[in-house]
N, C-alpha and C positions, 0 to 999 in steps of 0.2 A: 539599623543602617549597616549594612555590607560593602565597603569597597574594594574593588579590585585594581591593578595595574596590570599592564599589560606589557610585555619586550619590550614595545617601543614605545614606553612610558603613556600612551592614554589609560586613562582614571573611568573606570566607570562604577557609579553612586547607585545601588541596590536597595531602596528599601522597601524593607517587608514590613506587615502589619502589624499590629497589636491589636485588641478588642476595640470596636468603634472607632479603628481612625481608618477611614480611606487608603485604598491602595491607590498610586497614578496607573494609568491605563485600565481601571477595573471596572471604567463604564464604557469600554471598547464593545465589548461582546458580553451580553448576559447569558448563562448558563443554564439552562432551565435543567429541572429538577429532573432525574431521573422516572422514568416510565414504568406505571403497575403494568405488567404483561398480565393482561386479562383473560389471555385467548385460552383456550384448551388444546391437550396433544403432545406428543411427544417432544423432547427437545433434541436438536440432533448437531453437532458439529462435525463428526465425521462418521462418515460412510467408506464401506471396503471397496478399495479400487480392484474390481476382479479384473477388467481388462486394463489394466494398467499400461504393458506393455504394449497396447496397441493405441492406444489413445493418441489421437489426431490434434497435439498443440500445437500446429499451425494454424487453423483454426479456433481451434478451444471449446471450453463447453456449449456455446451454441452451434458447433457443426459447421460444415459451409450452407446447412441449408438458411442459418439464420442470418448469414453476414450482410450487410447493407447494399443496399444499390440504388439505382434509381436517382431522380430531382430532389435533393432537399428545401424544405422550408422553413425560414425560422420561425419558434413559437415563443420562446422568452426564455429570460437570462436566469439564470442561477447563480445564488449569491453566497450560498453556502461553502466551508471550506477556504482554502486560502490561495486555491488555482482557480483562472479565468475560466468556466462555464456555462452553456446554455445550451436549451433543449431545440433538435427539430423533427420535422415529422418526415418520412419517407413517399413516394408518390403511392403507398400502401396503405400511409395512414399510420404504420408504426412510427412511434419514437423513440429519440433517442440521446442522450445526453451528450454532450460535443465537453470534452475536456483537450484543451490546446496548454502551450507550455512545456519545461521539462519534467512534466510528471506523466507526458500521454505515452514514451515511449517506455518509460520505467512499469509504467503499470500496464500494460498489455503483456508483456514476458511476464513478471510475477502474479497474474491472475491465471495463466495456464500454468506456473509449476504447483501451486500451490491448489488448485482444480485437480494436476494428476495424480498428486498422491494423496487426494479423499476429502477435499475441506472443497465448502462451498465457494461458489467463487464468481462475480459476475461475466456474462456474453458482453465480452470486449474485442472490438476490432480497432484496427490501426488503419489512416488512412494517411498518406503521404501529401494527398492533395482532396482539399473536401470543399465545393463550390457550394453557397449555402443562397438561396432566394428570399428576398425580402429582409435581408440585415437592419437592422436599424441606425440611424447616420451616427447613433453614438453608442458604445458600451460603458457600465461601470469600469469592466476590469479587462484586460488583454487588446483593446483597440489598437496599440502598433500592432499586434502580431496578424489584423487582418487585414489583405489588400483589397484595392477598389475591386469593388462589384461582388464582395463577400468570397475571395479565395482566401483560404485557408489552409496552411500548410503541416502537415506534422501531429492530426486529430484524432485523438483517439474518441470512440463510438460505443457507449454501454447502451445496450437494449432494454428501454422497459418496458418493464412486464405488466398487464392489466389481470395477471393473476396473483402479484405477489402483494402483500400489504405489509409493509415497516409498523412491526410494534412500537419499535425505541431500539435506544444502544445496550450494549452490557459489557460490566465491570471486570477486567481481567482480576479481579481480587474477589470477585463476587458473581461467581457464575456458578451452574446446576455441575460444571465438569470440572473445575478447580481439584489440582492434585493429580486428575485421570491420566493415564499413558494418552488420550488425544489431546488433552490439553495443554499436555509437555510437548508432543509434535509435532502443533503448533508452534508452538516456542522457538522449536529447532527450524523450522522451515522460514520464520521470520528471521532468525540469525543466518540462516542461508544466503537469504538476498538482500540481507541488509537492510531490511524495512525496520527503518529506526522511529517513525512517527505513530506510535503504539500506542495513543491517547483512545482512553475510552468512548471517546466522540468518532472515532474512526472504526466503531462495530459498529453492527448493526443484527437485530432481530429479526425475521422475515417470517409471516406466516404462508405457508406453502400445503394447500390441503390439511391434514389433519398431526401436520411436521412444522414446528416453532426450528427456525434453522438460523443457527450463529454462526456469522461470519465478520473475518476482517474484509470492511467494507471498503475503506481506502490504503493503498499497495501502491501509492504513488510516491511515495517517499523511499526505492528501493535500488539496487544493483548502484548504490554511491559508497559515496563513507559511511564510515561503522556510526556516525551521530549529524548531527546539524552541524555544518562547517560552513568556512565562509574561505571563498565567494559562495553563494550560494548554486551556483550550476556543478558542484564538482560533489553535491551531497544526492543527486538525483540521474541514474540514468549514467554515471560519466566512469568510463573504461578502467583507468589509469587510479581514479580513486577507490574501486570497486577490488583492484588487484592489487594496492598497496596498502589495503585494510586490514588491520588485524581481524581473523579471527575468533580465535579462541583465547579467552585470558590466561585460565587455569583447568588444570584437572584433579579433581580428588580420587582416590579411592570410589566413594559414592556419586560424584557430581561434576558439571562439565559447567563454568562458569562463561558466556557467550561475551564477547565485544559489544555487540548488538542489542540492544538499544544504546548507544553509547551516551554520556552529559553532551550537550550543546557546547557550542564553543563561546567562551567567555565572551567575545563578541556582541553574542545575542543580547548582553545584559542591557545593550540600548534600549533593547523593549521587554522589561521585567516580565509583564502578565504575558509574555509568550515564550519567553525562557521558562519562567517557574511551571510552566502547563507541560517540560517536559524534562525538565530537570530529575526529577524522579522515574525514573520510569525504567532505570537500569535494572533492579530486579526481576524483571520480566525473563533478561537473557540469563541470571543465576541463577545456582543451585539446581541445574535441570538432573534430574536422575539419569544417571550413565546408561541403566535400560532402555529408556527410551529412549536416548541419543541414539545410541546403538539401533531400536527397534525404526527410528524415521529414517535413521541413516542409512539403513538396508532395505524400505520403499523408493527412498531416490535413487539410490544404487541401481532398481528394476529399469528406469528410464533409458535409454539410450541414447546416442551422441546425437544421430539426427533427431531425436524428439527433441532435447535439449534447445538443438540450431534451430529446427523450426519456431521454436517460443521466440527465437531472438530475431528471424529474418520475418516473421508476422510482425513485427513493432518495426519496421525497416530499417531495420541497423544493415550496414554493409555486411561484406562474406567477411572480409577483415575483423568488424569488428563485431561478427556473430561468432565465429569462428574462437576469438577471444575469449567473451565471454562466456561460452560454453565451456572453453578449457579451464575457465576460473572457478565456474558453478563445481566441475565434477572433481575437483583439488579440494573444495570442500567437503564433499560426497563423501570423496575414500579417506579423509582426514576424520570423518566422524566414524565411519565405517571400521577405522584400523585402531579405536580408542580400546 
């Protein structure tokens, strides 16, 4: 048992396990087992961005030829995850995942920076207003946030694909690139945008052709605070906590120690089995090699101030506060750059 107090004296009772005794909340969510990747083929997490400089992140990796249009219709909810969900189809026939909440505009900016300098990254659009046909009169999860006759505000749009297939997830401890200069910048592009939700449930494996492709599958947890804070609106997406974030902890000699993934706030310990799932995870932003701080830090550096604002006015953030946090991203740019 772990207790904590808090400033203003609330108590909260942590206890952890021992062999054969139950944890409370541990029949919330069962965990299933890691996946044998069976497939054949190379494995790839990053690719040279040759056209870097010109790359269209207003848009993003599906271009404008792939962005949405048309009538939507809904085909069912998605239960996965911990944002509200569900999938519809375009008058095309394509679909497409519907993420509402404060995680839709956070993650359309960090799927295209993290697309320009070479890491896989999914065809995400932002839609400010998404009319959906055929709603159902009830959802599990986000029902205030839709109004009568299925309007929609604030939705971000992932394109699937009827070419790709999800092997499983993979282990930032336990992957083919562990140690690699791509796998450290990673690291650093994560500590860029402050995507602090680095749980191994949030990769994902995709086969693509004769290419096994590792990516961070969920980037909705980004451009907030450096860790899980409360209230929880000011840890996803929010200006003022994205700009009042530390950072950088440390620098050695050899190693650049990241803020990023930062502990949860003690807060969280109301609900142990979702604290302890990320309690750990600070190591991800240590001990990165100053080379390759330096080596990602001089690929963001390539970007430009409207490429940057584009990322930010595709998720519809105002000029105000594109403009913002463009000047926040590239404070960290020449902050790694000048190590």
């Amino acid at each position: 048992m772990d207790v904590r107090k808090l400033p203003n004296g609330i108590v909260f009772v942590l206890i952890l396990s021992v062999p054969g005794t139950p944890v409370w909340g541990a029949g919330k969510k069962k965990t299933a087992p890691p996946e044998e990747i069976t497939s054949t083929g190379s494995a790839v997490l990053w690719k040279q961005p040759a056209d870097l400089e010109s790359r269209d992140l207003y848009y993003g990796p599906g271009g404008s030829g792939h962005a949405p249009h048309g009538v939507f219709t809904f085909v069912k909810e998605d239960l996965n995850g911990t944002n509200p969900k569900f999938v519809v189809r375009d008058r095309d026939g394509q679909e497409w995942k519907v993420k509402f909440g404060n995680e839709a505009r956070p993650e359309t900016v960090a799927a295209r920076i993290v697309w320009a300098v070479g890491y896989e990254a999914d065809e995400d659009y932002f839609m400010p207003n998404l009319q959906v046909r055929g709603m159902p009169a009830r959802l599990h999860r986000g029902q205030k946030l839709i109004s009568p006759g299925g309007s929609i505000g604030n939705a971000r749009l992932k394109r699937e694909s009827k070419d790709e297939k999800k092997l499983g997830d993979w282990r930032w401890r336990s992957d083919p690139f562990t140690g690699t200069r791509e796998w450290n910048g990673l690291k650093v592009v994560m500590a860029v945008i402050n995507n602090w939700d680095l749980k191994d449930d949030n990769n994902a494996i995709y086969q693509e052709g004769n290419e096994r492709i590792y990516m961070v599958s969920d980037l909705g947890a980004s451009f907030g605070s450096a860790g899980r804070t409360f209230p929880r609106e000011r840890s996803k997406g929010d200006l003022d906590s994205y700009e009042r974030s530390k950072f950088i902890r440390r620098v050695t000699a050899s190693a650049v120690d990241f803020q990023s993934p930062a502990r949860p706030s003690f807060v969280f310990l109301v609900d142990p089995w979702d604290y302890l799932k990320r309690v750990h995870l600070e190591w991800i932003g240590r001990n990165v090699p100053r080379e390759d701080v330096l080596w990602m830090g001089n690929l963001l550096a390539r970007l430009s101030t409207r490429q940057i604002r584009d990322a930010f006015r595709a998720a519809g953030y105002s000029p105000e506060e594109t403009s913002q946090f463009a000047d926040a991203v590239q404070k960290r740019i020449a902050i790694i750059t000048e190590l």
